[in-house]
FINU-464367 format. One record per residue (C-alpha): residue number from 0; residue in three letters; chain; x, y, z. Coordinates in Angstrom, 3 decimals. Each point is the difference from the previous one (the first is absolute). Example, Ala and Ser with C-alpha at 12.3 -4.5 7.8 and 13.67 -1.06 7.14 Angstrom:
% FINU-464367
<rec 0 ALA A <12.300 -4.500 7.800>>,
<rec 1 SER A <1.370 3.440 -0.660>>,
//
This chain:
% FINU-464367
<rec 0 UNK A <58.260 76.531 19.749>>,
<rec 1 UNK A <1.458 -2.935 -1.645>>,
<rec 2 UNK A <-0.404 -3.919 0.911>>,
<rec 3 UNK A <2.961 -1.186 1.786>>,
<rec 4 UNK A <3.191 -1.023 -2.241>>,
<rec 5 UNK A <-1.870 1.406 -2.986>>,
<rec 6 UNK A <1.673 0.184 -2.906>>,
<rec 7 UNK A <-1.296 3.286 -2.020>>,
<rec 8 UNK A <-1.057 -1.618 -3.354>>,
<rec 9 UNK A <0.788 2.017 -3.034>>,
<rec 10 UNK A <-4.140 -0.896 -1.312>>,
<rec 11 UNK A <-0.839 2.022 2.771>>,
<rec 12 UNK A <0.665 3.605 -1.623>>,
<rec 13 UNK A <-1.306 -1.473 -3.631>>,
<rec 14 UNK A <-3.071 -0.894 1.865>>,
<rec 15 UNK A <-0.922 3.139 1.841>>,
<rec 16 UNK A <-0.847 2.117 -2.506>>,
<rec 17 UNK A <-2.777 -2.104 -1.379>>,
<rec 18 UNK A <-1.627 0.018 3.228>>,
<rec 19 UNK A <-3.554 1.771 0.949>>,
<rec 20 UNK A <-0.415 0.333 -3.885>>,
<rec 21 UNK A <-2.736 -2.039 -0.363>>,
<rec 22 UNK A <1.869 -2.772 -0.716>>,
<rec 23 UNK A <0.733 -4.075 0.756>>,
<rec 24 UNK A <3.801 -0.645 0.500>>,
<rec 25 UNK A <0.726 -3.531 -0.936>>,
<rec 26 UNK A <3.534 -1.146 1.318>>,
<rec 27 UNK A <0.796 -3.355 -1.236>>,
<rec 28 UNK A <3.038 -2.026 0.868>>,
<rec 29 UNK A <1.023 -3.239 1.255>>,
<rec 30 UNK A <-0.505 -1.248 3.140>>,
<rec 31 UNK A <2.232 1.354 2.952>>,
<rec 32 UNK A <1.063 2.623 -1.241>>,
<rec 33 UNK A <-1.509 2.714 2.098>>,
<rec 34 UNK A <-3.148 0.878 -1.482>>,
<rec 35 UNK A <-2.016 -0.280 3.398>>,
<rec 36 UNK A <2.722 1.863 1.975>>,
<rec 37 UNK A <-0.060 2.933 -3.130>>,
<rec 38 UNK A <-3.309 0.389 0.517>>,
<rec 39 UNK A <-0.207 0.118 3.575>>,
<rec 40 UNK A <2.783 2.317 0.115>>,
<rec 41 UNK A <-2.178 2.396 -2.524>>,
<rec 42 UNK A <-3.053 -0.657 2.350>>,
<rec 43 UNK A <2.054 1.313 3.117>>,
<rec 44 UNK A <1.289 2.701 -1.854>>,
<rec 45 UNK A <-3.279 1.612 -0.848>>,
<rec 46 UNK A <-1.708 -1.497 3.295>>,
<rec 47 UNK A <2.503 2.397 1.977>>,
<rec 48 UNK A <-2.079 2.950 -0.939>>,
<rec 49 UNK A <-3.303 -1.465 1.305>>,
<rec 50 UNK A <0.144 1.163 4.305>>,
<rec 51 UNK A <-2.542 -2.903 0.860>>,
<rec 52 UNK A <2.365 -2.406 -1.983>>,
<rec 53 UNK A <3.226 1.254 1.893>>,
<rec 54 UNK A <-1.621 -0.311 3.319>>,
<rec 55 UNK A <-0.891 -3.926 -1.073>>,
<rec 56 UNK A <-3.569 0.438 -0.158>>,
<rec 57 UNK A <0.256 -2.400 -2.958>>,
<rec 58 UNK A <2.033 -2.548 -1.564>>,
<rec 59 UNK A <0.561 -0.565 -3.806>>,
<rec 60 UNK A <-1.596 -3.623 0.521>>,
<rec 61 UNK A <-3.471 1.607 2.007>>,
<rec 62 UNK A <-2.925 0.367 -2.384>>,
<rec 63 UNK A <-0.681 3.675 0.861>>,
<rec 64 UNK A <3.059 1.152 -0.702>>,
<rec 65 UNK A <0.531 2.614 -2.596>>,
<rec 66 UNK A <3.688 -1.774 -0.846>>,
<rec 67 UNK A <-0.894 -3.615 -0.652>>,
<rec 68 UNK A <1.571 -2.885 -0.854>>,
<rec 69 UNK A <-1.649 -2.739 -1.583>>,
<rec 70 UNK A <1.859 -3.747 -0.001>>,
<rec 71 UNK A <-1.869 -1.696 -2.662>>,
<rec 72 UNK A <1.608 -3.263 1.221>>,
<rec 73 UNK A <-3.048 0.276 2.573>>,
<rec 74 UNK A <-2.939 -1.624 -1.790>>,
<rec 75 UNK A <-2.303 2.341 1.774>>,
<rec 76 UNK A <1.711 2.979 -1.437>>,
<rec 77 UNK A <-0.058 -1.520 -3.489>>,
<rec 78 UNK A <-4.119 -1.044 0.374>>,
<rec 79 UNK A <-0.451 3.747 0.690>>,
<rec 80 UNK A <1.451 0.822 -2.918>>,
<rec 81 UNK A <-1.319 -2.037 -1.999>>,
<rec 82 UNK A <-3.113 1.507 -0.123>>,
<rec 83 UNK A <-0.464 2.798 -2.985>>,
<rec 84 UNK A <-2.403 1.898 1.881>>,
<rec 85 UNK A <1.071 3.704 1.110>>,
<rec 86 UNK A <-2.118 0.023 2.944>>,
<rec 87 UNK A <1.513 -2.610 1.357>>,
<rec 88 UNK A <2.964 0.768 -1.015>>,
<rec 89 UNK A <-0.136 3.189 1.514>>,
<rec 90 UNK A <-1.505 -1.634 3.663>>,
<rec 91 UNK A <3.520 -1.953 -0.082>>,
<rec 92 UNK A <2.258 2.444 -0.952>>,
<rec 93 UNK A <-1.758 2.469 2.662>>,
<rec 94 UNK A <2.022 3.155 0.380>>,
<rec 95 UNK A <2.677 -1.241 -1.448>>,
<rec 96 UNK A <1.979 2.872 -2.362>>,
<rec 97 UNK A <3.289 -2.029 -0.308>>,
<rec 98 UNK A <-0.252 -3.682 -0.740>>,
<rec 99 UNK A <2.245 -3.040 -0.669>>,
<rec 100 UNK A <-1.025 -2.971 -1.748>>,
<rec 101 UNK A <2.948 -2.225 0.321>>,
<rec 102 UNK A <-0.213 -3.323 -1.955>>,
<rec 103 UNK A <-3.023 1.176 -2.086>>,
<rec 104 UNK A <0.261 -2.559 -2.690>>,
<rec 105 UNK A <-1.195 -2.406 2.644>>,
<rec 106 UNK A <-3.105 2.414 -0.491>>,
<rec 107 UNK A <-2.744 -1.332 -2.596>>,
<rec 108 UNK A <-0.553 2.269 -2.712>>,
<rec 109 UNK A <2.296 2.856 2.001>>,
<rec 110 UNK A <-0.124 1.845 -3.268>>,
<rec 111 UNK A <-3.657 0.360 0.133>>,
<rec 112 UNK A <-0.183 1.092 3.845>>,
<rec 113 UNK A <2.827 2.885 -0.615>>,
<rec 114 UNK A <-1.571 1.484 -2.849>>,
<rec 115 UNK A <-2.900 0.375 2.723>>,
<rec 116 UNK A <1.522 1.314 2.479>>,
<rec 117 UNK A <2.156 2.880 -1.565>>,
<rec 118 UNK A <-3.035 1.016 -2.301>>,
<rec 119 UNK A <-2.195 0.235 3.306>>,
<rec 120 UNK A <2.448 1.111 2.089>>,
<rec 121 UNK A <2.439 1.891 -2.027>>,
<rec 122 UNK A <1.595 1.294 3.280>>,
<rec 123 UNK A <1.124 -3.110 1.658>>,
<rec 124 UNK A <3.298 -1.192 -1.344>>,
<rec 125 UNK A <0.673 -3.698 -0.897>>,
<rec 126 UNK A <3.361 -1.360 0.183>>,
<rec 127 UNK A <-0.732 -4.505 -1.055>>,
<rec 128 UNK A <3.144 -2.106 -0.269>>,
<rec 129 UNK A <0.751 -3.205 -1.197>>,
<rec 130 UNK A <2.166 -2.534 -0.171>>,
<rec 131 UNK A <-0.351 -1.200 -3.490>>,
<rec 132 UNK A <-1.278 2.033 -2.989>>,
<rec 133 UNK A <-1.416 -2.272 -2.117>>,
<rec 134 UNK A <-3.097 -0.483 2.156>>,
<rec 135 UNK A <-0.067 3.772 1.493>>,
<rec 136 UNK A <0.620 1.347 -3.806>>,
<rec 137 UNK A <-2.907 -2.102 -1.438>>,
<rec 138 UNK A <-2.331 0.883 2.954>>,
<rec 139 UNK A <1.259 3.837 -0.309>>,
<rec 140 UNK A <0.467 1.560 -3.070>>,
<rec 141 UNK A <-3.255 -0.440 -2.132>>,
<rec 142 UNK A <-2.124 1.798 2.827>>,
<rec 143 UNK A <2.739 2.324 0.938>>,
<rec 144 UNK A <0.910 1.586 -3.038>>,
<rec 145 UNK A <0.707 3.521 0.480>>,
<rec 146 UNK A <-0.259 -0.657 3.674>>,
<rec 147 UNK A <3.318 -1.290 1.300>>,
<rec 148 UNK A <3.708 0.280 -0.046>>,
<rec 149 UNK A <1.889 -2.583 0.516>>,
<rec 150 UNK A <3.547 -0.799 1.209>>,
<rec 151 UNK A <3.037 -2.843 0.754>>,
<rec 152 UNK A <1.341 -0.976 3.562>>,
<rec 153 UNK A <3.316 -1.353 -0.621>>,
<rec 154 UNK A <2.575 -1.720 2.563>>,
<rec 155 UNK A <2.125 2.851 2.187>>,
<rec 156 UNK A <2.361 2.094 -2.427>>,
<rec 157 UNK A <3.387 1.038 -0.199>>,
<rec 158 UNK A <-1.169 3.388 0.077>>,
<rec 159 UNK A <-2.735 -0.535 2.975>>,
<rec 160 UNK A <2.846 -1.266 1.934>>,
<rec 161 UNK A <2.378 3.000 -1.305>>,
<rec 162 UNK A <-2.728 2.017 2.501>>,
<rec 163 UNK A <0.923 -1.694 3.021>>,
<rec 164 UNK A <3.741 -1.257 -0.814>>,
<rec 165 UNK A <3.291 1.141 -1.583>>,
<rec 166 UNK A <1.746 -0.762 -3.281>>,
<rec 167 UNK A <2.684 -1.307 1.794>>,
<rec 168 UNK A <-2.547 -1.943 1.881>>,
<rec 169 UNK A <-1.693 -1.507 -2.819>>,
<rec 170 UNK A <3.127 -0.587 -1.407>>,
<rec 171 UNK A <1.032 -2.201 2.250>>,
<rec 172 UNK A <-3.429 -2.086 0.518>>,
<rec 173 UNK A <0.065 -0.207 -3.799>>,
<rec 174 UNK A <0.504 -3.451 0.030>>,
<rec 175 UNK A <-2.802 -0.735 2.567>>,
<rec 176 UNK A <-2.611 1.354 -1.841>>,
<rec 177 UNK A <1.090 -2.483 -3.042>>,
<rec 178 UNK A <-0.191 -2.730 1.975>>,
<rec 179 UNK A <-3.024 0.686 2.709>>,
<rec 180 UNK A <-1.972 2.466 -2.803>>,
<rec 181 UNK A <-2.142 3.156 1.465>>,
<rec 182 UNK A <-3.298 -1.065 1.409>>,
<rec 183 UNK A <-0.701 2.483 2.348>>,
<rec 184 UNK A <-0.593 -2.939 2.964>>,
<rec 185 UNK A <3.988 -1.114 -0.219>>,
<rec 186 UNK A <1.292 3.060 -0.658>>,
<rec 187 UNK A <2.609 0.422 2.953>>,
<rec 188 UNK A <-0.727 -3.191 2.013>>,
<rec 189 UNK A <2.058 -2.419 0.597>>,
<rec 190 UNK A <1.756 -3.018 -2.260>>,
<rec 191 UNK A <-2.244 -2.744 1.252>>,
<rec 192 UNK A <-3.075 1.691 0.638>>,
<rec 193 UNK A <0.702 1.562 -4.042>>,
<rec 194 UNK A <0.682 -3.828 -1.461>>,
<rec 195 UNK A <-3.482 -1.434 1.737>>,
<rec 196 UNK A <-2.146 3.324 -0.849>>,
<rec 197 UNK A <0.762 -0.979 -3.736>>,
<rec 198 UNK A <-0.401 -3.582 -0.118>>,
<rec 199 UNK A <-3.333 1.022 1.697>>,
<rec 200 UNK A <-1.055 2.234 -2.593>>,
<rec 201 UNK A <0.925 -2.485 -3.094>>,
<rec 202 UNK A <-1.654 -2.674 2.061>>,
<rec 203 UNK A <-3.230 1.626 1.147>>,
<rec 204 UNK A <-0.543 3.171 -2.166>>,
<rec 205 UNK A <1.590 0.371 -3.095>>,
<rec 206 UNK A <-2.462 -1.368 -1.777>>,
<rec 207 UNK A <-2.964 -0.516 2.306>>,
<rec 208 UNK A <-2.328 2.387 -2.669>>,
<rec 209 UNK A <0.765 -2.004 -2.647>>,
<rec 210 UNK A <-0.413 -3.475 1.734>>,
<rec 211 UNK A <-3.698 2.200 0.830>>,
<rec 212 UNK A <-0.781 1.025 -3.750>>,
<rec 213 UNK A <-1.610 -2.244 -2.210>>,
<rec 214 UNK A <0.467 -2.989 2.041>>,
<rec 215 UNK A <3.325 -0.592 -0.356>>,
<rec 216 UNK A <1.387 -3.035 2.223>>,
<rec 217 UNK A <3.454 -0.852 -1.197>>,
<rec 218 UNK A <2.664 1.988 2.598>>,
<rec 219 UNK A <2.923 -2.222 -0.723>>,
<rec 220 UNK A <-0.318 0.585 -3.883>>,
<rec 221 UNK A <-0.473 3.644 0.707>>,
<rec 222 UNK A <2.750 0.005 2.721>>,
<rec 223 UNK A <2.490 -2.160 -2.771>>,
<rec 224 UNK A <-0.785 2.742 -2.915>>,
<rec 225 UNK A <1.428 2.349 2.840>>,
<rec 226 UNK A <2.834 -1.892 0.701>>,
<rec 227 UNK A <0.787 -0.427 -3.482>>,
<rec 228 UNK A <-0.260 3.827 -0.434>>,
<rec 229 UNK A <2.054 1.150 2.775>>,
<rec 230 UNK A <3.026 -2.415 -1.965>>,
<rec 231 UNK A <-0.677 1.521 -3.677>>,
<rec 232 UNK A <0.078 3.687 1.549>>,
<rec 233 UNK A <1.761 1.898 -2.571>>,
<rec 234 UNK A <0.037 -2.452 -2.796>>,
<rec 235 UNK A <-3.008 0.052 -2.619>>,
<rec 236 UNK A <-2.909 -2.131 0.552>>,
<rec 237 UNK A <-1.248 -2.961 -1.850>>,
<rec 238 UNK A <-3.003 -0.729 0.626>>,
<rec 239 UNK A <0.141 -3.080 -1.941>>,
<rec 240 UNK A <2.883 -1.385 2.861>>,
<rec 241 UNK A <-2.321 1.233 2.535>>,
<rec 242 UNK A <-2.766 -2.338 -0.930>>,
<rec 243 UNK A <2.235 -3.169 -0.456>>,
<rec 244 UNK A <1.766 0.476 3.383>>,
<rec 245 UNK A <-3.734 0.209 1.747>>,
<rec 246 UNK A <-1.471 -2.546 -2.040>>,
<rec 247 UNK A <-2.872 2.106 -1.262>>,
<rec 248 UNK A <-1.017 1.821 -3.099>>,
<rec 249 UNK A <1.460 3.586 -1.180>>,
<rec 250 UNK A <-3.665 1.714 0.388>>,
<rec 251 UNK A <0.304 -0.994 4.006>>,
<rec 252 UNK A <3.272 1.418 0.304>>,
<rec 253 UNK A <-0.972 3.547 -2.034>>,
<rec 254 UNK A <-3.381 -0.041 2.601>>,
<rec 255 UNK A <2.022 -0.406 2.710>>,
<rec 256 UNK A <3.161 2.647 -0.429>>,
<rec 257 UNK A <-3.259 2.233 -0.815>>,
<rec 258 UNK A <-1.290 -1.010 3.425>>,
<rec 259 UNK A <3.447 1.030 2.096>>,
<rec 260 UNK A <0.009 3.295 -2.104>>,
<rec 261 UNK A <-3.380 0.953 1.180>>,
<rec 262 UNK A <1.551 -0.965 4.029>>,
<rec 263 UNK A <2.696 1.989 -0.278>>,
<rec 264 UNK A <2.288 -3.331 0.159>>,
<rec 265 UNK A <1.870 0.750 -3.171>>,
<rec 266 UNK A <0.151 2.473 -2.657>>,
<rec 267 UNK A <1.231 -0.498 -3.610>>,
<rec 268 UNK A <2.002 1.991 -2.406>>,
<rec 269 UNK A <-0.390 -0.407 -4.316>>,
<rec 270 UNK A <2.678 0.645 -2.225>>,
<rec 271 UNK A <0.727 3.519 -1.840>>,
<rec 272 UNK A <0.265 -0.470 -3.704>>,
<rec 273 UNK A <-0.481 1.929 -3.003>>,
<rec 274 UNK A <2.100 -2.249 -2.280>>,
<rec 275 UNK A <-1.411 -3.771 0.233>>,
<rec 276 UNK A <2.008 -1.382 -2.193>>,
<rec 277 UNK A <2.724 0.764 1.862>>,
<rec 278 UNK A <-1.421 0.250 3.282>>,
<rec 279 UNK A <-1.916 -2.322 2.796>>,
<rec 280 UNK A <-3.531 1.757 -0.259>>,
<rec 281 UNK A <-2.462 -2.258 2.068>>,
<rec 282 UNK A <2.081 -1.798 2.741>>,
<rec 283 UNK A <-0.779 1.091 3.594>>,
<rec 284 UNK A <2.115 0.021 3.248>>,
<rec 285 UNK A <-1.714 -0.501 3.434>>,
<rec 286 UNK A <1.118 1.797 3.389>>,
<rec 287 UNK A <-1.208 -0.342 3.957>>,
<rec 288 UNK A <-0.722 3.144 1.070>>,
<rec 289 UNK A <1.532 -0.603 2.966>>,
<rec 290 UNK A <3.526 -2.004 -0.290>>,
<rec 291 UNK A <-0.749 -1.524 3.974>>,
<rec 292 UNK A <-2.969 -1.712 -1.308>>,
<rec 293 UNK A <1.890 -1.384 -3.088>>,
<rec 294 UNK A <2.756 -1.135 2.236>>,
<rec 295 UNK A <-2.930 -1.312 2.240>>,
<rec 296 UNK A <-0.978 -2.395 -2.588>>,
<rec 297 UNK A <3.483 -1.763 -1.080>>,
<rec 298 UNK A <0.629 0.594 3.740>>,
<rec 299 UNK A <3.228 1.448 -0.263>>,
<rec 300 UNK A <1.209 2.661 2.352>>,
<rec 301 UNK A <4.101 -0.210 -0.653>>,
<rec 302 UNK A <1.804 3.092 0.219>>,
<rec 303 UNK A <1.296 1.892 -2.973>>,
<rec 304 UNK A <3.638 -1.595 -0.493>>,
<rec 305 UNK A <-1.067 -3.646 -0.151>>,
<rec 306 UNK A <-3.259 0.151 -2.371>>,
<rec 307 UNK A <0.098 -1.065 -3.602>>,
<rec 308 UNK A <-3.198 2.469 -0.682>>,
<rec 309 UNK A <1.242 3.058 0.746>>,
<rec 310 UNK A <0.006 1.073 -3.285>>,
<rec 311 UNK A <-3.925 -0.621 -0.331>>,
<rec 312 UNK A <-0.551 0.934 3.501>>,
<rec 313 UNK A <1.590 3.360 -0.466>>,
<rec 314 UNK A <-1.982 0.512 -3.298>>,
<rec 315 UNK A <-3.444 -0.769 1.541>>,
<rec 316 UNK A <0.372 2.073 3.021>>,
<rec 317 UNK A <1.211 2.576 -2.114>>,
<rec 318 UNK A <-2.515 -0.001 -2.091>>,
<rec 319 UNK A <-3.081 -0.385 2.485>>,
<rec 320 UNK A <1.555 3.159 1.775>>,
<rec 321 UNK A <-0.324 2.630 -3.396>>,
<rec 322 UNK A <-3.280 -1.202 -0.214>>,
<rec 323 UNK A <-0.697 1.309 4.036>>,
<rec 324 UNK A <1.869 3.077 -0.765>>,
<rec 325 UNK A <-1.946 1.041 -3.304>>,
<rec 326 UNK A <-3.354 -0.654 1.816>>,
<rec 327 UNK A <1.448 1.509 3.100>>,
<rec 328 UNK A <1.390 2.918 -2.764>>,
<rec 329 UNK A <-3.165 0.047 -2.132>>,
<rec 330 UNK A <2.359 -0.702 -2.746>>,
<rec 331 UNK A <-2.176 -1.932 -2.613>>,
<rec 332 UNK A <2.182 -1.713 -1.956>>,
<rec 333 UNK A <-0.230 -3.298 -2.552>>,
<rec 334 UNK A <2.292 -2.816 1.361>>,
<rec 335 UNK A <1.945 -2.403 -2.132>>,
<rec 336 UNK A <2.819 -2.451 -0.704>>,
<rec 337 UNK A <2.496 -0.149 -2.911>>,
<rec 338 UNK A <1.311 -2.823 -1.979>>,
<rec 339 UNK A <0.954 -1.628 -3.479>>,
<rec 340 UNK A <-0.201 -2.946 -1.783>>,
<rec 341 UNK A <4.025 -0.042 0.134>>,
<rec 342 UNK A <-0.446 0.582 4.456>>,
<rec 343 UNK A <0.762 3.663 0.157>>,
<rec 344 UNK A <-1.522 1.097 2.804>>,
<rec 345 UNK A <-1.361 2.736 2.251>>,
<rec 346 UNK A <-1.608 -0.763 3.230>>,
<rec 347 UNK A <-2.919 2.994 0.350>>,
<rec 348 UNK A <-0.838 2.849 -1.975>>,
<rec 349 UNK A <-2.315 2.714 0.494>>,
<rec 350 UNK A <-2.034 2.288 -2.442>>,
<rec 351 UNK A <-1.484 3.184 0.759>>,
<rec 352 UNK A <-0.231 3.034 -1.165>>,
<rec 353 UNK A <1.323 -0.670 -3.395>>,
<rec 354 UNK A <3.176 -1.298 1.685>>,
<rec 355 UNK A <1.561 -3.288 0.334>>,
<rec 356 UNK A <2.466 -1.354 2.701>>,
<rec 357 UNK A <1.165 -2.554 0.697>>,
<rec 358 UNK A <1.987 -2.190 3.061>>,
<rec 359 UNK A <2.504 -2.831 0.655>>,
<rec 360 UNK A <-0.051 -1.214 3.296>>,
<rec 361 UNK A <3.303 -1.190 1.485>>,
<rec 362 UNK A <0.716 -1.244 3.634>>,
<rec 363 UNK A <3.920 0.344 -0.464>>,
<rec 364 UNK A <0.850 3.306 -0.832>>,
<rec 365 UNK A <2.983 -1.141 -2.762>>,
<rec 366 UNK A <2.728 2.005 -0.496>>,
<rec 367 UNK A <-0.398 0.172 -3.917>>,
<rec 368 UNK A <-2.541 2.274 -1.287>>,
<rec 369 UNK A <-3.429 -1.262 -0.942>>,
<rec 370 UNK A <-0.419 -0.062 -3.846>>,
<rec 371 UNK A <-3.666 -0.014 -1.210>>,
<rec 372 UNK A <-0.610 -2.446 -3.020>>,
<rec 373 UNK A <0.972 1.911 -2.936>>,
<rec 374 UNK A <-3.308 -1.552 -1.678>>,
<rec 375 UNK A <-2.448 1.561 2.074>>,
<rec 376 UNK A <1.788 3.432 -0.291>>,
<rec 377 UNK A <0.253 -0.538 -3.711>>,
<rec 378 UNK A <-3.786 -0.274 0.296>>,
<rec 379 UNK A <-1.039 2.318 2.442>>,
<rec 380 UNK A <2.071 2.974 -0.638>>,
<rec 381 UNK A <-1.954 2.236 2.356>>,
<rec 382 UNK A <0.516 -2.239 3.115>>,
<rec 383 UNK A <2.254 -0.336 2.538>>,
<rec 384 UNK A <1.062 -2.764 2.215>>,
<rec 385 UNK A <1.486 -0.149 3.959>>,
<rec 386 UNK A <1.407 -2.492 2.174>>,
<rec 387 UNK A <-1.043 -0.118 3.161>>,
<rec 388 UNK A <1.903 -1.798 2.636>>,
<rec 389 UNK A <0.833 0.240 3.760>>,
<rec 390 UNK A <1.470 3.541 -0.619>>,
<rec 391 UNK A <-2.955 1.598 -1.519>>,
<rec 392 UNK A <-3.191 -1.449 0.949>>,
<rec 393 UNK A <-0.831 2.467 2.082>>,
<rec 394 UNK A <-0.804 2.709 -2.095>>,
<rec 395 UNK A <-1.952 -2.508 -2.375>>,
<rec 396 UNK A <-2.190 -1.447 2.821>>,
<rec 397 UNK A <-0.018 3.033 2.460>>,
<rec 398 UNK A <-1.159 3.533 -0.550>>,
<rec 399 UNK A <2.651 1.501 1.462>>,
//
């Protein structure tokens, strides 16, 4: 059984083998992207084998049910979890083998109350997501140590929609997904509905857990540091210019690009050197991981031909897409950029396994052939360096 228009996520397969092992399974990621609807399609995949379940004696919301799902958005489910006592525990959980704790870093001390429950109750298995890993992480890993595995929700994938859809297909909605992104809710739906389901999400949720943390007030500074962002995509970040532009002091803009990190707004990438004299060594570059919500935020929507960004635009989603496909992959790679003093440049390079590789990213496939700089050849012998355009993204992005 599957829930209607589901979209088989790729973290579903990672996930099930850590199951009923006596483990927690964390997924973080950032809000809407599918973490509730992952784990209730895990909960009706194992609930199909329970005859009382498929004959709707329970539901995954009733408190005797042996597949529960817990909303800790409910202050009544977070109270009774609260409360580091496994007897009581235990009288709320009831017969409960397969639970969800969605939202748990709403939960006070979660941490603490996990560590309880899978030492006293080794058999139940714990999937607890959240929204933000900052709080969940600090609440989490101290008492689960040894306890827990934990894993990424990203936006949809090139290669999660590969399951349902055609090269050819994806070919030609290419250009959607740069402009709309792949949250899971847009995916498919319509122009207008697409535009107002983003502006919703930078306006209300982007960075709701951060406005939550540590008393943090200021939404149009945070939502101007976005802004500001989504127009230096690709370029290196000062964070110096950052602070001048927002009228505030280079600490506050460090705390808060930490702060988007830890949501899942934006991810950034630090140069590759081995040479510093010659070579950038401690600049950064900042993506979205999703290019709708950077469009979102300099509201800009324009098709392909008549955008001045595409360059960037292409880069970031790019980018954001190898990182989904080496989680999706369980590739575990070290991700980089490339440049000199003298503005030789590469855009991303990956390490692993004693290799190094690295990427241009072009949106016009040129005629001429793509020469690498001959310093960072000269340099790194050993590597080797690709362009990928509209011809060959596919088999960078896709496992084909």
């Amino acid at each position: 059984m599957e829930i209607k228009d589901y979209l088989k996520r790729d973290l579903e397969k990672i996930i099930e083998p850590y199951l009923f092992i006596g483990k927690v399974i964390i997924i973080y990621g950032a809000r809407r992207v599918g973490k509730t609807t992952l784990c209730e399609q895990l909960l009706l995949k194992y609930s199909e084998k329970d005859e009382a379940f498929k004959k709707g004696a329970y539901s995954f919301e009733d408190r005797d049910s042996p597949y529960r799902y817990i909303n800790c958005d409910y202050i009544v489910n977070r109270q009774a979890l609260e409360v580091q006592d496994k007897t009581l525990l235990k009288a709320f959980i009831g017969n409960a083998k397969f639970i969800v704790i969605d939202e748990a870093q709403r939960v006070e001390n979660i941490g603490l109350t996990l560590k309880i429950i899978v030492d006293a109750f080794p058999e139940i298995q714990i999937i607890a997501t959240g929204s933000s890993s900052f709080d969940l992480s600090n609440k989490i890993n101290e008492p689960l140590t040894g306890r827990a595995f934990q894993f990424m929700l990203y936006p949809l994938s090139l290669q999660e929609i590969y399951s349902k859809k055609t090269l050819q297909q994806i070919d030609i909605e290419l250009e959607t997904y740069l402009r709309y992104g792949l949250y899971p809710y847009i995916y498919n739906k319509g122009e207008g509905l697409v535009r107002k389901e983003l502006l919703n999400i930078v306006n209300n949720y982007l960075y709701k857990d951060i406005l939550e943390f540590d008393q943090i007030k200021n939404s149009k500074m945070l939502l101007n540091l976005l802004k500001l962002l989504a127009l230096q995509v690709g370029n290196q970040v000062s964070y110096n210019e950052l602070a001048t532009s927002l009228g505030i002091n280079v600490l506050t803009v460090r705390k808060y690009i930490d702060l988007l990190e830890k949501c899942f707004v934006i991810f950034t990438l630090h140069s590759y050197s081995k040479n510093p004299r010659k070579e950038i060594s401690k600049s950064v570059k900042i993506y979205f991981y999703d290019t709708g919500i950077r469009n979102a935020l300099i509201e800009s929507f324009n098709p392909m031909d008549i955008r001045t960004d595409i360059g960037a635009l292409w880069e970031n989603f790019c980018i954001a897409e190898r990182l989904k496909y080496n989680s999706s992959n369980e590739r575990y790679v070290n991700s980089y950029f490339w440049r000199t003093y003298t503005q030789k440049e590469i855009d991303y390079i990956e390490e692993h396994s004693g290799t190094l590789e690295g990427y241009e990213f072009k949106w016009r496939n040129m005629d001429k052939e793509y020469k690498p700089p001959k310093t960072f050849l000269e340099s790194y012998p050993e590597a080797s360096v690709k362009k990928i355009d509209k011809n060959n993204y596919q088999n960078f992005l896709i496992n084909i």
